[in-house]
Every structure is written in structure tokens, then in C-alpha cells.
C-alpha positions in Angstrom: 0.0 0.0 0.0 1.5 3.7 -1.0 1.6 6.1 1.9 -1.7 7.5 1.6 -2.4 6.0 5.1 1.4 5.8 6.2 0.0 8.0 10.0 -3.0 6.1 10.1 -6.9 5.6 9.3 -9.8 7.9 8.7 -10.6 11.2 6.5 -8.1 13.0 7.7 -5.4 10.5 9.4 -6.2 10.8 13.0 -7.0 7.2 13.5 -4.3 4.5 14.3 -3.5 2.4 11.3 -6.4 -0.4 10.8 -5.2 -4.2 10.0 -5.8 -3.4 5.8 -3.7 -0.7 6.5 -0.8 -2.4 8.3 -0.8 -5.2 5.4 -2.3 -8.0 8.0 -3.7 -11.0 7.1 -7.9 -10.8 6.6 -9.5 -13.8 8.0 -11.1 -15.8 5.8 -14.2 -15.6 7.1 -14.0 -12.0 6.8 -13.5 -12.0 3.0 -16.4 -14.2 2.9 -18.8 -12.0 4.8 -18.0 -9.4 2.6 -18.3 -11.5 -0.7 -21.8 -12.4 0.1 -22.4 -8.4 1.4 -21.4 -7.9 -2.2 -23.7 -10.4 -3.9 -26.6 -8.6 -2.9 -28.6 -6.3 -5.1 -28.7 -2.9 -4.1 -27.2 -0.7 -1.7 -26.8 -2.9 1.8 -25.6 -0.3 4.2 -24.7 3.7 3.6 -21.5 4.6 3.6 -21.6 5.9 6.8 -23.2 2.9 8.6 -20.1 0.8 6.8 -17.6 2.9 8.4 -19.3 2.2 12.1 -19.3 -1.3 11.0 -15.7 -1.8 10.1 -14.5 0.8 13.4 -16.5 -1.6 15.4 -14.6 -4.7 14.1 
């Protein structure tokens, strides 16, 4: 990943560095949740409700 996030998470970098952004492992369970998220028609959650969801992980 380029330094975009290099001091850490959120609009403007205030938030520590998320796993995605440290280069960890996902769990494969994870990527499947999100594959069947994204096999659904339509719009799921907002994209405000998906940023709670992943802060909350």
C-alpha cells in the first residue's frame, strides 16, 4: 500500500493504522462475509453505517 495512510486511518489520518492498513492477514471468514455483502442487489448499508461497521470490528 503507497503512503496515503502511512499515519493512520480515517478522513483525515487521525485514527491508528487499521489491520488493511498495516498489510495484516484478513481472515477468511471476513472476506467471505464481505463477498456475500457484495452479492446482494442494491445498496446494503450507507456509507456511513459501513464505516461504524468496520470501526466496530
Amino acid at each position: 500500500m503507497d503512503d496515503a495512510f502511512e499515519s493512520g486511518c480515517g478522513d483525515d489520518g487521525t485514527d491508528g493504522p487499521c489491520s488493511i492498513c498495516r498489510g495484516e492477514e484478513l481472515s477468511p471468514d471476513f472476506i467471505a462475509m464481505l463477498e456475500r455483502a457484495a452479492a446482494q442487489p442494491g445498496r446494503v448499508m450507507t456509507a456511513e453505517e459501513t464505516v461504524e461497521w468496520l470501526r466496530s470490528l
